[in-house]
N, CA, C and O atoms as a GROMACS GRO file, in nm:
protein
  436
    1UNK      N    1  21.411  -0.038   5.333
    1UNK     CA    2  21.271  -0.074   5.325
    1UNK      C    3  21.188   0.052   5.303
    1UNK      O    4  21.211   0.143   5.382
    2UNK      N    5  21.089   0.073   5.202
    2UNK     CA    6  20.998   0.143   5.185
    2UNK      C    7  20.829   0.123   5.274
    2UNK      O    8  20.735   0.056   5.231
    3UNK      N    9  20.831   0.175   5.360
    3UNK     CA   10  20.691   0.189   5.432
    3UNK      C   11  20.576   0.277   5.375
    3UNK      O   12  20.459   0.274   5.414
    4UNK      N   13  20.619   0.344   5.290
    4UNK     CA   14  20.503   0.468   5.228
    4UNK      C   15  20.381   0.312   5.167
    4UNK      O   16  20.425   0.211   5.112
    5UNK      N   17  20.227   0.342   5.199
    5UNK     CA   18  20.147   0.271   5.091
    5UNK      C   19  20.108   0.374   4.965
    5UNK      O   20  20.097   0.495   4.984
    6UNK      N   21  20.095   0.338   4.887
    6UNK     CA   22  20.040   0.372   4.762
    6UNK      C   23  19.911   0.485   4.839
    6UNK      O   24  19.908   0.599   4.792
    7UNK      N   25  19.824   0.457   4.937
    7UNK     CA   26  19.758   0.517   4.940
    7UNK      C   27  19.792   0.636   5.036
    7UNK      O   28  19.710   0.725   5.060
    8UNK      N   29  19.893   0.634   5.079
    8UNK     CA   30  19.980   0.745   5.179
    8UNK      C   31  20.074   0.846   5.051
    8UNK      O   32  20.111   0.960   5.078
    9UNK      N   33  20.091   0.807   4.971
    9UNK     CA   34  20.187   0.843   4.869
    9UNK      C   35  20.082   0.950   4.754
    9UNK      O   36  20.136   1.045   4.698
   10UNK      N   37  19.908   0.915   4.728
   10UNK     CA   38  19.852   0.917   4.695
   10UNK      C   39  19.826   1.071   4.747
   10UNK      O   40  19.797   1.170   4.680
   11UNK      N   41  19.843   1.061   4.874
   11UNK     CA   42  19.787   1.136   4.946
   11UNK      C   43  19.883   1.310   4.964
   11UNK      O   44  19.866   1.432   4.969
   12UNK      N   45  19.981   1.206   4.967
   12UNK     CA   46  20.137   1.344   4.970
   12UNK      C   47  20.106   1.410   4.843
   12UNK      O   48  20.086   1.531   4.845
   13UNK      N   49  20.099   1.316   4.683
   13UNK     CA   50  20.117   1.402   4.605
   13UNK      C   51  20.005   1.497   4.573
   13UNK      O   52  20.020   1.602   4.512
   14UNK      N   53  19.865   1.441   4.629
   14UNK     CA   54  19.755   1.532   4.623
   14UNK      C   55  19.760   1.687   4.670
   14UNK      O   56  19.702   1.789   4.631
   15UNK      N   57  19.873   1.656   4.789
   15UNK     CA   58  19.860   1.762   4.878
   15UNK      C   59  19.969   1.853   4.799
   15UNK      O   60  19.946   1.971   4.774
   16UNK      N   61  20.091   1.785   4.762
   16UNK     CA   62  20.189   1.913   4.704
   16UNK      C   63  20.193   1.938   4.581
   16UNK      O   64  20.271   2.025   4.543
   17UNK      N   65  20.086   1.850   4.460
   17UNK     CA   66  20.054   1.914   4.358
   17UNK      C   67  19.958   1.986   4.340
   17UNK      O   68  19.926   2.034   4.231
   18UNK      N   69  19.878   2.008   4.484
   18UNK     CA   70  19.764   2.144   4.418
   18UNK      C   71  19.797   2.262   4.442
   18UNK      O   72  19.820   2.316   4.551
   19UNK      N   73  19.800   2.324   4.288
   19UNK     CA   74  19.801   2.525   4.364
   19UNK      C   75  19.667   2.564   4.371
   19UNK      O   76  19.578   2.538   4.291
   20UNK      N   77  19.660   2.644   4.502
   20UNK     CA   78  19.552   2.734   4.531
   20UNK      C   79  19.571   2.843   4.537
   20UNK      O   80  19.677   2.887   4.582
   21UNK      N   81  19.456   2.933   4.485
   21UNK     CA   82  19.414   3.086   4.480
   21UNK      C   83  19.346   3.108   4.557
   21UNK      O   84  19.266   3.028   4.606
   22UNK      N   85  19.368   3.266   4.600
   22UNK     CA   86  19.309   3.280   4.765
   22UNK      C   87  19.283   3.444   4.691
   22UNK      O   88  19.362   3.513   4.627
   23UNK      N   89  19.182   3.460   4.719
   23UNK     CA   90  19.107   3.653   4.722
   23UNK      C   91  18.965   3.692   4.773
   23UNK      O   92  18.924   3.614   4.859
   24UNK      N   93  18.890   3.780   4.746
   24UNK     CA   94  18.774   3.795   4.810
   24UNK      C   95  18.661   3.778   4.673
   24UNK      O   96  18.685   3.817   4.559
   25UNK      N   97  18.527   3.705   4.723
   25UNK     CA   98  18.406   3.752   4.632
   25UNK      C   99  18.317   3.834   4.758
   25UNK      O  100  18.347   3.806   4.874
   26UNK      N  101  18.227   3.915   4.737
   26UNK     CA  102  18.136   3.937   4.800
   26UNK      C  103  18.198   3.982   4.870
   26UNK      O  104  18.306   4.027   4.831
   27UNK      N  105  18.157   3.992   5.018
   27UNK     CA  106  18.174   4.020   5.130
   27UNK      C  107  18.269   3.866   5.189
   27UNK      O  108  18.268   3.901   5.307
   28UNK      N  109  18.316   3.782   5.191
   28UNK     CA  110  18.414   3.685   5.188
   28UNK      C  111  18.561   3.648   5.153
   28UNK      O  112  18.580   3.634   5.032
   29UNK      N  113  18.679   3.626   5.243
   29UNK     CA  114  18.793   3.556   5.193
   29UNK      C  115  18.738   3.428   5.147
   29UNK      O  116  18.661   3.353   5.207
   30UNK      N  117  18.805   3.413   4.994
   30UNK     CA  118  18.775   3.284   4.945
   30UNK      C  119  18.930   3.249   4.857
   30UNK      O  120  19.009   3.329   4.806
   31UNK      N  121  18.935   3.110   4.863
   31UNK     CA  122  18.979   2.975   4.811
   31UNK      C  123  18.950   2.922   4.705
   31UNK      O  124  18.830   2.926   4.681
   32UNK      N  125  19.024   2.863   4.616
   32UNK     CA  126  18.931   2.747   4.535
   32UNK      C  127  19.140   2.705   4.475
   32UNK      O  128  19.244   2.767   4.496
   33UNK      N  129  19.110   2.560   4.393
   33UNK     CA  130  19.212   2.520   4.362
   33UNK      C  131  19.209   2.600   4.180
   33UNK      O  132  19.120   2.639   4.104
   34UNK      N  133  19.364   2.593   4.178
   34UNK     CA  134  19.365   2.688   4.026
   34UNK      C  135  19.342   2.591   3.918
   34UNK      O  136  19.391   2.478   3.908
   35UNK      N  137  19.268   2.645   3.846
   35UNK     CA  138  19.205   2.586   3.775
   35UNK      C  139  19.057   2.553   3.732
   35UNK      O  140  18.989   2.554   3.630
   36UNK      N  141  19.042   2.522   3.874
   36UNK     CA  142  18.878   2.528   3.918
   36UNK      C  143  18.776   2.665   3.842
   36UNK      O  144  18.855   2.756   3.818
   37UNK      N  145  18.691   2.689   3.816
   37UNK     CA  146  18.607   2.776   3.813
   37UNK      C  147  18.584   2.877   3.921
   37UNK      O  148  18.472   2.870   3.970
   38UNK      N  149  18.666   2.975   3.973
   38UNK     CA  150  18.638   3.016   4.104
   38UNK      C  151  18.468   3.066   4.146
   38UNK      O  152  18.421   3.088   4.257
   39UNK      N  153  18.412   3.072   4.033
   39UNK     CA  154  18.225   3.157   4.081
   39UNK      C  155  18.179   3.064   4.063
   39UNK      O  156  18.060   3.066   4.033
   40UNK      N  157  18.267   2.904   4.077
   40UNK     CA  158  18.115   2.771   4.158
   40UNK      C  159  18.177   2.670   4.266
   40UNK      O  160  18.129   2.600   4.356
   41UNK      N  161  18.317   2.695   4.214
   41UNK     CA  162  18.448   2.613   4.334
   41UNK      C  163  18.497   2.698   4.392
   41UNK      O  164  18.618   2.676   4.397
   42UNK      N  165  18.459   2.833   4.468
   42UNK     CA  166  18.524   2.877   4.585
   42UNK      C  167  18.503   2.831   4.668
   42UNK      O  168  18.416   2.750   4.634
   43UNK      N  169  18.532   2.814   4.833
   43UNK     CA  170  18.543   2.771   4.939
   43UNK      C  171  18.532   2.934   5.044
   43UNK      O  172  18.628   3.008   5.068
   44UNK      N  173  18.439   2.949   5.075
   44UNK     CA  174  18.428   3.095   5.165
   44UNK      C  175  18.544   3.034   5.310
   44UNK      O  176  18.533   2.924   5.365
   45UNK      N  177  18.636   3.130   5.339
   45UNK     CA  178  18.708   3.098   5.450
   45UNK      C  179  18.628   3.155   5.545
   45UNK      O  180  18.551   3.082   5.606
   46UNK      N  181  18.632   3.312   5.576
   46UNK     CA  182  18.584   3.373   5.651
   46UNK      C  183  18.488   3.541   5.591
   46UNK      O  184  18.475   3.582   5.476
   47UNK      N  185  18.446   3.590   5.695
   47UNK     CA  186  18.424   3.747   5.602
   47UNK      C  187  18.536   3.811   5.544
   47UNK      O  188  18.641   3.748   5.548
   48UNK      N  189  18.536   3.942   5.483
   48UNK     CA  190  18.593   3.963   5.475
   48UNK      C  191  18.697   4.074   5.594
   48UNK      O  192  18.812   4.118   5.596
   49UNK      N  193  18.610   4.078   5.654
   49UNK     CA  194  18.600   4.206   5.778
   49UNK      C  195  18.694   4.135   5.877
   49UNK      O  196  18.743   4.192   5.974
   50UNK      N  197  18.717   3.983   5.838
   50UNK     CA  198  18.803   3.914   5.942
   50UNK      C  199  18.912   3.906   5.894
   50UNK      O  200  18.926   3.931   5.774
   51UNK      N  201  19.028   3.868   5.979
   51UNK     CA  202  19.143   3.806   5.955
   51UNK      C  203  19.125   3.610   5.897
   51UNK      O  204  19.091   3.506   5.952
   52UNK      N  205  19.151   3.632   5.817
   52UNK     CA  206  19.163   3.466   5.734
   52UNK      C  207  19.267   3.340   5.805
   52UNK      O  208  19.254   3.218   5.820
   53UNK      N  209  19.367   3.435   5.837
   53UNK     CA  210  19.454   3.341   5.901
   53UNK      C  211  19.460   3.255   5.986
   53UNK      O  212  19.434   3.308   6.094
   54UNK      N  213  19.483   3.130   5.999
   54UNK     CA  214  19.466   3.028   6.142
   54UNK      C  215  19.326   2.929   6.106
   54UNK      O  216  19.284   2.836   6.174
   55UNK      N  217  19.272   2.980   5.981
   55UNK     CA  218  19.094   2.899   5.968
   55UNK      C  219  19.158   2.761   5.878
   55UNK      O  220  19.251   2.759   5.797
   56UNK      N  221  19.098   2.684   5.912
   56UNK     CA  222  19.114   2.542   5.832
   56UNK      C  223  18.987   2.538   5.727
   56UNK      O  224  18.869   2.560   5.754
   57UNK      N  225  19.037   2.509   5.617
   57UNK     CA  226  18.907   2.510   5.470
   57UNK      C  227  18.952   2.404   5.402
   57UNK      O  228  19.068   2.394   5.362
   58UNK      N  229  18.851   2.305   5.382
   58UNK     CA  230  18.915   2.183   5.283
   58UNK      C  231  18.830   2.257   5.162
   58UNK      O  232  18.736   2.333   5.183
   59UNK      N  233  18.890   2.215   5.011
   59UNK     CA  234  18.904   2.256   4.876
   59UNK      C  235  18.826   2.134   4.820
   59UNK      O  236  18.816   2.031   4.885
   60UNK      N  237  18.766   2.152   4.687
   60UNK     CA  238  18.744   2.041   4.659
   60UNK      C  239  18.828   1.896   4.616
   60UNK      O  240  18.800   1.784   4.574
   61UNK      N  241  18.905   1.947   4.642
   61UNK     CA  242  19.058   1.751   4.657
   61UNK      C  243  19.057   1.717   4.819
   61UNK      O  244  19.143   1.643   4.867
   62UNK      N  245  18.978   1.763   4.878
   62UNK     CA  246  18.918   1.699   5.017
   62UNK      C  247  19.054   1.712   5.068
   62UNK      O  248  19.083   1.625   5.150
   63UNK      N  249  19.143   1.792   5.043
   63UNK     CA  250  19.256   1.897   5.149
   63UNK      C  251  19.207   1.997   5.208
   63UNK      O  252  19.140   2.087   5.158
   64UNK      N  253  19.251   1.977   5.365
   64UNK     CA  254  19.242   2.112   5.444
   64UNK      C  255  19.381   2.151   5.442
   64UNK      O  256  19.483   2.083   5.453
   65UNK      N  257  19.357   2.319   5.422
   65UNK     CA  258  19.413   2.361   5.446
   65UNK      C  259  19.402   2.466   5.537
   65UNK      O  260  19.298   2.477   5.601
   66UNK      N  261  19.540   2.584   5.560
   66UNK     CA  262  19.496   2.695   5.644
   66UNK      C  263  19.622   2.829   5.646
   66UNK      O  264  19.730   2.807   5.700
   67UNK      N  265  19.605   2.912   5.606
   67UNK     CA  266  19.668   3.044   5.563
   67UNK      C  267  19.701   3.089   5.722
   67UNK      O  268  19.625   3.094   5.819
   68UNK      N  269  19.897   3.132   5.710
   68UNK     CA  270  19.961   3.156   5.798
   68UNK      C  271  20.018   3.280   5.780
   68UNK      O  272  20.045   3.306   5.663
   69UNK      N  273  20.040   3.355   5.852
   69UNK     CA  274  20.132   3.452   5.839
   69UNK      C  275  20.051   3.581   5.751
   69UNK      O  276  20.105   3.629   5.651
   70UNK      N  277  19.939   3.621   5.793
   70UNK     CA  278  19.870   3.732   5.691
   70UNK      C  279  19.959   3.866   5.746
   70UNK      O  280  19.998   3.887   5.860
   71UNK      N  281  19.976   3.938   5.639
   71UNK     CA  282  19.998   4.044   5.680
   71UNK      C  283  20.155   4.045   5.673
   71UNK      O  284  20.205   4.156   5.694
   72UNK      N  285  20.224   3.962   5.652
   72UNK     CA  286  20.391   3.963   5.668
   72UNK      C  287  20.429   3.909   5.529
   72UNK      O  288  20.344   3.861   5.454
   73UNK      N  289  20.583   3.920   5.491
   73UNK     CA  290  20.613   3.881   5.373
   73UNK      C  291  20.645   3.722   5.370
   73UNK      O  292  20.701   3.676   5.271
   74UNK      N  293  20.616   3.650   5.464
   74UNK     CA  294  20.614   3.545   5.487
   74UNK      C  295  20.500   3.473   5.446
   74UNK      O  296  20.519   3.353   5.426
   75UNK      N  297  20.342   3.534   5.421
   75UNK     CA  298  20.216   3.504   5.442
   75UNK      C  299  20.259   3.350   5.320
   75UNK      O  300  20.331   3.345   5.220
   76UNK      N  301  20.192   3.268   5.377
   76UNK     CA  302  20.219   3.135   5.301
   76UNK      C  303  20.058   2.995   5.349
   76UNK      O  304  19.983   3.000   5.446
   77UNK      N  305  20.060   2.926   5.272
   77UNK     CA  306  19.924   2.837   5.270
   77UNK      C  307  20.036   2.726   5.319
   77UNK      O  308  20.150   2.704   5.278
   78UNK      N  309  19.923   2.636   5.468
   78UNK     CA  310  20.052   2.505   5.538
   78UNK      C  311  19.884   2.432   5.536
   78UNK      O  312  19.773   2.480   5.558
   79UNK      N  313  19.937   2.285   5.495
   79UNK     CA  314  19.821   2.142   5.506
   79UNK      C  315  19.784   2.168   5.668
   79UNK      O  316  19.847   2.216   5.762
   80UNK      N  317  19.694   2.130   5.658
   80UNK     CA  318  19.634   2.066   5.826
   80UNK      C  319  19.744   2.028   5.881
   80UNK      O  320  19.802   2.090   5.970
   81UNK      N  321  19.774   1.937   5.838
   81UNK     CA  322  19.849   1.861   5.946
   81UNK      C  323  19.996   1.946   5.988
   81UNK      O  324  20.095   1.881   6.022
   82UNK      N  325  19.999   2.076   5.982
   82UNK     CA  326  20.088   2.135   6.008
   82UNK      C  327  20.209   2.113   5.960
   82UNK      O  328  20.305   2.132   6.035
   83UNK      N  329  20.225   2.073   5.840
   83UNK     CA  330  20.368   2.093   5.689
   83UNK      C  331  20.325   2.204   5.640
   83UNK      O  332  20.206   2.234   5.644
   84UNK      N  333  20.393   2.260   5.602
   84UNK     CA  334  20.452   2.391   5.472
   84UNK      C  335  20.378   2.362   5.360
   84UNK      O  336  20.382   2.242   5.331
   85UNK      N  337  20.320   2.422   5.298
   85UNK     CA  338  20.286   2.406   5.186
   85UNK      C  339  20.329   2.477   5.074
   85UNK      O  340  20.357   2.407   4.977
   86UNK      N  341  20.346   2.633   5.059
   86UNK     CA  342  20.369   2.727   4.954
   86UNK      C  343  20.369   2.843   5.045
   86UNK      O  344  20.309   2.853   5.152
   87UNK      N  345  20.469   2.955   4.966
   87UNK     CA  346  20.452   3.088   5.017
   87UNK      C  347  20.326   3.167   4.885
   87UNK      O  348  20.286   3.129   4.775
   88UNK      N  349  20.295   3.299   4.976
   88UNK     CA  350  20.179   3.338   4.848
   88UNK      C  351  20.295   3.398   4.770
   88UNK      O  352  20.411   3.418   4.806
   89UNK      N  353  20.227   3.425   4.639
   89UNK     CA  354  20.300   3.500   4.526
   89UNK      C  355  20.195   3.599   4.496
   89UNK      O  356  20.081   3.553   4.495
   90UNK      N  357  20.206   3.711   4.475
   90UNK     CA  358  20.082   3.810   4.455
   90UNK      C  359  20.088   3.758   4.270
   90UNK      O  360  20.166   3.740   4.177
   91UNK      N  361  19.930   3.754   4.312
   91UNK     CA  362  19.886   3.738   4.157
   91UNK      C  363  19.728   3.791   4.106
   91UNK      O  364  19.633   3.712   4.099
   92UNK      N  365  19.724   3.848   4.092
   92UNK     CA  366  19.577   3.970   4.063
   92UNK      C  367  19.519   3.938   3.949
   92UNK      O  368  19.562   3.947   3.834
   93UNK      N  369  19.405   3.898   3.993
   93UNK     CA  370  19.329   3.878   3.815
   93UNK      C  371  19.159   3.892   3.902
   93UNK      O  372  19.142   3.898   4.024
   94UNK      N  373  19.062   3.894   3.806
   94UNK     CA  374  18.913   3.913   3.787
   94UNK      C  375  18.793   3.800   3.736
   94UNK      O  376  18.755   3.789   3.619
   95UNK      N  377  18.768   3.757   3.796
   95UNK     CA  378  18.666   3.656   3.706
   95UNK      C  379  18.484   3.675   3.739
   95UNK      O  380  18.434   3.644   3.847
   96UNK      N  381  18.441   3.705   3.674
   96UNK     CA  382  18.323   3.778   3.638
   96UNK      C  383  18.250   3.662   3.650
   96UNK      O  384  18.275   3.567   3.576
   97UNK      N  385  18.134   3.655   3.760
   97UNK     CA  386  18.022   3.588   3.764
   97UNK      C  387  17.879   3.597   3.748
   97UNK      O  388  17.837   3.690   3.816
   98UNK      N  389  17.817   3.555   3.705
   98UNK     CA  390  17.687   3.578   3.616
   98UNK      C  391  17.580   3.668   3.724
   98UNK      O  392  17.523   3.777   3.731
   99UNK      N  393  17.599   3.529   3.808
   99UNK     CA  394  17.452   3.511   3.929
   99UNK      C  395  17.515   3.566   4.068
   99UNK      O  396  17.442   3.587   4.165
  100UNK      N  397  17.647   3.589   4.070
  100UNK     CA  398  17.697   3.649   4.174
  100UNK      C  399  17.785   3.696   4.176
  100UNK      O  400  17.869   3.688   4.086
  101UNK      N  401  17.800   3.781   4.311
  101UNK     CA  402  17.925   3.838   4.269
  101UNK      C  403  18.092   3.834   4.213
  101UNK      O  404  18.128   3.717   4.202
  102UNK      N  405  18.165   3.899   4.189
  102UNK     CA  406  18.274   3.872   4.066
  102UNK      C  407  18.394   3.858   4.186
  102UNK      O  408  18.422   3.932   4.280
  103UNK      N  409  18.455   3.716   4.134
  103UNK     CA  410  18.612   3.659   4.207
  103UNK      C  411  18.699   3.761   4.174
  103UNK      O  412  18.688   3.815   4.064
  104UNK      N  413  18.805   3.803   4.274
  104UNK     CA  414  18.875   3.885   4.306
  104UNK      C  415  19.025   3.784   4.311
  104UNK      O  416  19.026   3.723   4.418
  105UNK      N  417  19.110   3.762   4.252
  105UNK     CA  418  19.216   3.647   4.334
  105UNK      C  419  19.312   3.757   4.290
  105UNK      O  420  19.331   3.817   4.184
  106UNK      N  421  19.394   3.764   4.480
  106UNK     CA  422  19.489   3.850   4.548
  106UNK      C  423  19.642   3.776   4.466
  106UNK      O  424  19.725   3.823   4.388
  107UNK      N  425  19.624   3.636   4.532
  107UNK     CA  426  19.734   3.540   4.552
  107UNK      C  427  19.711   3.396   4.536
  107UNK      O  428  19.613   3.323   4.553
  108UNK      N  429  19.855   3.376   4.493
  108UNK     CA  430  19.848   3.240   4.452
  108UNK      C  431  19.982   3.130   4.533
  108UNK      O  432  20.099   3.154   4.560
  109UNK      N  433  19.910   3.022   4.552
  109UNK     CA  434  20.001   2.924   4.645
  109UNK      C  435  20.055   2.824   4.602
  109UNK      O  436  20.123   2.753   4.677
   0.00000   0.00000   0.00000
């Protein structure tokens, strides 16, 4: 017997088909899903002056998530609900914003 509903199933694949990018704008750790425009779909986690790790940030696909393990070669993005999600992969790129300051993305999940 299959118990998953369509709308539970809906929900799994939302969660393990999005990749997210994680780096700093401004003075901020920020988020956004890849793809997105990061200089109007970031998600500010924390400053930057903080540790990011342990904060819950939903994205715009109305997933929270929350970055584990900073600082180790382990560092990896896990759903709310405490599943695994992705380890980071360092991935460095620039995206230049008009009206504010310019996306920085470290890593990708």
């Amino acid at each position: 017997m299959h118990f998953l509903t369509p709308i539970t199933l809906a929900i799994i694949a939302t969660t393990a088909s999005a990749t997210v990018d994680y780096g700093t704008q401004g003075g901020s750790h920020v988020a956004w899903l890849s793809g997105d425009n990061p200089c109007g779909d970031s998600k500010a986690i924390t400053s930057s002056s903080s540790n990011p790790c342990g904060i819950n940030f939903t994205l715009r696909n109305g997933v929270t998530y929350q970055l584990r393990d900073c600082g180790t070669p382990s560092f990896a993005l896990w759903n709310s609900d405490g599943s695994y999600n992705h380890i980071g992969v360092t991935h460095s790129g620039s995206f230049g914003c008009n009206s504010q300051p310019d996306v920085h993305r470290e890593w990708t999940f």
